[in-house]
C-alpha positions in Angstrom: -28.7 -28.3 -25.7 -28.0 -30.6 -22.6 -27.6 -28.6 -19.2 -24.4 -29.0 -17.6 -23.1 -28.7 -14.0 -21.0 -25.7 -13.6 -18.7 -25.2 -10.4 -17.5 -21.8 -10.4 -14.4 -21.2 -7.8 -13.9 -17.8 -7.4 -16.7 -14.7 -7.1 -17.0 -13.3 -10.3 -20.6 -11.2 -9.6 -24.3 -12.2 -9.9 -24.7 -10.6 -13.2 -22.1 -13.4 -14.5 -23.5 -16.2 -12.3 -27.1 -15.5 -13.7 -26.1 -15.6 -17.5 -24.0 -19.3 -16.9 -27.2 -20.3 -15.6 -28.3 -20.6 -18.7 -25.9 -23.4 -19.6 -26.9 -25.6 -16.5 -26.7 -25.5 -12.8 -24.6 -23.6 -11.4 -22.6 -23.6 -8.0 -20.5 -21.0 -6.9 -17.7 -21.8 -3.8 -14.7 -19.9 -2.2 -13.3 -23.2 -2.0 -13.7 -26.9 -3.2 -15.5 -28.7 -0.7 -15.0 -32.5 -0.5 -18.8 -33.0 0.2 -19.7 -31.1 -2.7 -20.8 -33.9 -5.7 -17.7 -33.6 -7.7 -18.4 -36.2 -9.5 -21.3 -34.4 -11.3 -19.4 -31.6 -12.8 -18.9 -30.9 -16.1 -17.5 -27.3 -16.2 -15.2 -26.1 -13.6 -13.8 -22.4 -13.9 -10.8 -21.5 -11.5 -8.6 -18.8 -10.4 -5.3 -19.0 -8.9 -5.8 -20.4 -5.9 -8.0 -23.6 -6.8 -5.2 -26.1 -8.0 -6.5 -28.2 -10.7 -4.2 -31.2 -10.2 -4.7 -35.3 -11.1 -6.5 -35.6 -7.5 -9.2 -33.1 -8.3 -9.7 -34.1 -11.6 -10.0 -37.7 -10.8 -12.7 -36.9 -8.1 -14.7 -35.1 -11.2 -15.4 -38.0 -13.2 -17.6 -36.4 -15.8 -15.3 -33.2 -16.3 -15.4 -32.2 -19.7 -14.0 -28.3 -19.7 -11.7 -26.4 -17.0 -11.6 -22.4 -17.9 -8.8 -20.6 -15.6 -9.7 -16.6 -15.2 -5.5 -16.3 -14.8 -2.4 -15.0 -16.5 -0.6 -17.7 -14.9 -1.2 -21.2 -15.6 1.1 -23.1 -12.6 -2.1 -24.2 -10.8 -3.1 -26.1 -14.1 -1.9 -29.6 -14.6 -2.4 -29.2 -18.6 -0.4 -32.7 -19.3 -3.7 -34.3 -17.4 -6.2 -32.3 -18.9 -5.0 -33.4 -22.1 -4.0 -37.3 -21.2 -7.8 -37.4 -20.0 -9.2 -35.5 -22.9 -10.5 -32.7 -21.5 -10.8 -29.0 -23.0 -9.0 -26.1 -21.7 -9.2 -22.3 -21.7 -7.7 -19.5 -20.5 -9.1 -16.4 -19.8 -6.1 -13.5 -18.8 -7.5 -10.1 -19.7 -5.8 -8.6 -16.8 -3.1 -6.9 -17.8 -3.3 -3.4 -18.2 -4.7 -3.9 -14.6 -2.1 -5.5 -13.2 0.5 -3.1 -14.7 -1.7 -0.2 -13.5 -1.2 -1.5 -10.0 2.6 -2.1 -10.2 2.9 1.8 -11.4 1.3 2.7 -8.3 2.9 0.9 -6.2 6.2 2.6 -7.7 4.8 6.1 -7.3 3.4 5.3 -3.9 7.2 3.9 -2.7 8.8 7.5 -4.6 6.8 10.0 -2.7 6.4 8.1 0.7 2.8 7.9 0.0 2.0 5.6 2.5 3.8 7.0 5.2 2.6 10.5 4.4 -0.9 9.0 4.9 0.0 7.2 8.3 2.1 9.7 9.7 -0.6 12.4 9.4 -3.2 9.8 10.9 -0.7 9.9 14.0 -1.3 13.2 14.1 2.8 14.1 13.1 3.5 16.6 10.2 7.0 14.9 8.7 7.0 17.7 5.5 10.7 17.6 6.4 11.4 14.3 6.5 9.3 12.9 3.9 11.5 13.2 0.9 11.4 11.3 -2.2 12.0 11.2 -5.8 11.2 11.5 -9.3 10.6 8.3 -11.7 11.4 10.1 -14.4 14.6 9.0 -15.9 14.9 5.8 -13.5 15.8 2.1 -14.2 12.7 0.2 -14.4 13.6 -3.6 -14.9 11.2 -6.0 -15.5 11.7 -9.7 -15.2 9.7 -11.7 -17.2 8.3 -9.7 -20.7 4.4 -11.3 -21.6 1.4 -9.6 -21.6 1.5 -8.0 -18.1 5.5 -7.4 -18.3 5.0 -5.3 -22.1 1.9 -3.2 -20.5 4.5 -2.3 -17.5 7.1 -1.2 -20.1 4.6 0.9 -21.7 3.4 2.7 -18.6 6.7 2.9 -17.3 8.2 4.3 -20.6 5.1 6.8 -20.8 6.2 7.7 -17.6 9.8 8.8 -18.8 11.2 5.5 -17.1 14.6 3.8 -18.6 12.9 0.6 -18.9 15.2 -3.0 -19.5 14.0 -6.5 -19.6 15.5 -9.8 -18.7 13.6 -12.2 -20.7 15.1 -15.3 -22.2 12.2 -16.1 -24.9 13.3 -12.4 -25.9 15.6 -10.4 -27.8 15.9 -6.6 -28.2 14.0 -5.2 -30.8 12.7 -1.4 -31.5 10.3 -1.3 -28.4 12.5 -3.4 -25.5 16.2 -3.4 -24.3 16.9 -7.0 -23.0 19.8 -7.5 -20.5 21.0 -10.5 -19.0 19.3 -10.9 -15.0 22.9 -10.0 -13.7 22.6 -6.7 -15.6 19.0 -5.8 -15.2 19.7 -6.2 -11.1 22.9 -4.3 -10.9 21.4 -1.5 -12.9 17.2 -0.7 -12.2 16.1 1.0 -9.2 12.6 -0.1 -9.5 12.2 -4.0 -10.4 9.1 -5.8 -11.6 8.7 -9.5 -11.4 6.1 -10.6 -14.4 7.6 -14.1 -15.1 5.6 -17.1 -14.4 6.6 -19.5 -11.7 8.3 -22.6 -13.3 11.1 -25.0 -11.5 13.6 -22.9 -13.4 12.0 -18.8 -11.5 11.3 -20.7 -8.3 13.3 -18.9 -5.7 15.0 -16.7 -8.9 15.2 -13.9 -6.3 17.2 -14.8 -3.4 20.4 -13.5 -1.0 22.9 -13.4 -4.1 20.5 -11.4 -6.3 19.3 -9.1 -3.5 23.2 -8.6 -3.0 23.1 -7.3 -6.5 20.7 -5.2 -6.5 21.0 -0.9 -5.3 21.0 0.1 -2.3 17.1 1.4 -2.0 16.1 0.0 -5.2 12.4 -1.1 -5.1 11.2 -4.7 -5.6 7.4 -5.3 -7.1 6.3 -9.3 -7.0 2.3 -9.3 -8.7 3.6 -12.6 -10.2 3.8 -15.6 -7.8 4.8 -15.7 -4.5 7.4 -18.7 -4.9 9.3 -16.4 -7.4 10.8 -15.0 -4.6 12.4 -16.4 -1.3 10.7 -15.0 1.2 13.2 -15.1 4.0 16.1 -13.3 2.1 14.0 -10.7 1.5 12.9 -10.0 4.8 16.3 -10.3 5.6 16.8 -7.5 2.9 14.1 -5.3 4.1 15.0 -5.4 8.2 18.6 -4.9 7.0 17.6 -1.0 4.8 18.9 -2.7 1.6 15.8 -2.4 -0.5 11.9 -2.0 -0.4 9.1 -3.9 -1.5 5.8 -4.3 -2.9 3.7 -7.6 -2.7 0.7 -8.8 -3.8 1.4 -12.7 -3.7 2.2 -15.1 -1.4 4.3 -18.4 -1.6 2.0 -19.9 1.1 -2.1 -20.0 0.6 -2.3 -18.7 4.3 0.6 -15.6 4.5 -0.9 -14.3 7.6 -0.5 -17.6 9.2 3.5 -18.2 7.8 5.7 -16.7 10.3 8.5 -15.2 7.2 5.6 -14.0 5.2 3.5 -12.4 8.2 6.5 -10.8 9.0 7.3 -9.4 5.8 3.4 -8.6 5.7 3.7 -5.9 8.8 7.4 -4.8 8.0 7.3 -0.9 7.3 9.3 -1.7 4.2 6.9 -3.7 2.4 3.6 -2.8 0.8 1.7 -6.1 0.6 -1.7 -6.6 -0.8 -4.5 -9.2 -0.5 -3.3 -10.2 -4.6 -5.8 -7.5 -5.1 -3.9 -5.1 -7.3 -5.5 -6.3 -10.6 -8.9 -6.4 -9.6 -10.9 -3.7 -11.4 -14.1 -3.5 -11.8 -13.1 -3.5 -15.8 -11.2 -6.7 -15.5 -14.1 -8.8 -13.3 -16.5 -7.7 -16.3 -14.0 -8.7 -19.0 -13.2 -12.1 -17.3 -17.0 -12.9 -17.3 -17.2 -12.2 -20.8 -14.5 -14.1 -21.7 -15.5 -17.4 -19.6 -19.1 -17.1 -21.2 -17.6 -17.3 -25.0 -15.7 -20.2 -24.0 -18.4 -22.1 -22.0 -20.2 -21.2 -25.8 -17.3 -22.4 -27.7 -16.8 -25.6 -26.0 -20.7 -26.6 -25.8 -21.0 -25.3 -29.7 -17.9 -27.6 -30.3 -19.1 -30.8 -28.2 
């Protein structure tokens, strides 16, 4: 077996990093780095953030395999891969993870978790004030019905939640409702995006579907930060109309975006480092699953 030169773009433990060493050199980076001798890699495996586009692949002039540890392929360009002949996998075994996190953030918004935490930290005892509700028996919408969007249904539904999806690769059957996006607005008071970004979701949340939405409901984005635009919904949140929960970003440095940094300190927004899925669970099974197809691409080369 010839030894290959594997560029691994994301931190996926030493356990995982010492078992692809048997399969070649290995490098591991945060980020691509022009110096780094692109042009000697074979095997490149990517998260989110890494954008494998015609630039990057041109630079890597012996690629031969691209393995993306994602539920959402945006950053792929899959029409290159395939016009230059080289294999593709994907590796998404995050989704119970994913939905665990948008439950939480849903139970954290309905009994002012958060707030409860701070307030006490202040040294203030807000029993009074600090009122907030059950989930059982509320709307929970969900936007966008794969993997990650079914697993929310099902914890949401275990939950006693009156769950509807807008989907339009779907129609109802015995386990979903689906409702047009005009519908599933006007009627849930706790929304989940789950859709992947696409020209067609770019901006699919904006002023006229905020306007749609209860007042109070509560928005969840764990999809892609573009789904959403970013200034109506601060607009949204300074304004009372609803809360919201984020754990991606349009831009690649939020803190450094003057809409998104905002919406990052607002009181009415929960925002995570697009940490909500990572489990300890999830970082094993994405290992495991970039492993078998580093083996099923060398055993089929």
């Amino acid at each position: 077996m010839r030894k290959h030169t594997i560029l691994v773009c994301d931190n996926f433990g030493q356990e995982f990093l010492d078992h692809l060493s048997k399969f070649g050199e290995v490098t591991q980076a945060n980020d691509i780095d022009p110096s780094m001798p692109l042009n000697e890699v074979t095997i490149l495996v990517v998260r989110s953030k890494t954008k494998v586009n015609k630039e990057l692949v041109n630079k890597m002039r012996s690629l031969e395999c691209v393995i993306t540890a994602t539920h959402g392929l945006d950053h792929i360009d899959l029409e290159y891969l395939t016009e230059k002949g080289i294999a593709f996998f994907n590796i998404p075994v995050q989704s119970y993870d994913v939905a665990q996190g948008v439950i939480a953030y849903i139970l954290a918004y309905s009994t002012n978790l958060l707030e409860g935490d701070r307030s006490m930290k202040r040294g203030e005892w807000k029993k009074k004030s600090l009122i907030g509700c059950r989930i059982t028996g509320k709307a929970l919408g969900i936007i966008g019905c794969g993997k990650i969007g079914r697993e929310v249904a099902r914890l949401g539904a275990a939950l006693g939640m009156k769950v509807i999806v807008s989907d339009p690769c779907l129609k109802d059957d015995d386990t979903i409702v689906v409702v047009s996006l005009e519908e599933l607005l006007k009627a849930s008071d706790f929304i989940s995006l789950n859709c992947p970004l696409t020209e067609e979701t770019r901006h699919l949340i904006g002023r006229e579907e905020i306007a749609l939405m209860k007042d109070g409901a509560f928005l969840v984005n764990t999809a892609r930060g573009g789904i959403v635009d970013d200034e109506a919904l601060l607009d949204a949140v300074r304004a009372g109309k609803i809360g919201a929960a984020l754990d991606v970003y349009e831009s690649s440095a939020p803190f450094e975006n003057d809409t998104e940094n905002s919406l990052i300190k607002s009181e009415g927004v929960m925002a995570t480092p697009h940490s909500i899925g990572q489990t300890i669970e999830a970082i094993e099974g994405k290992g495991k699953g970039v492993l078998k197809a580093i083996k099923d691409h060398i055993a089929s080369s």
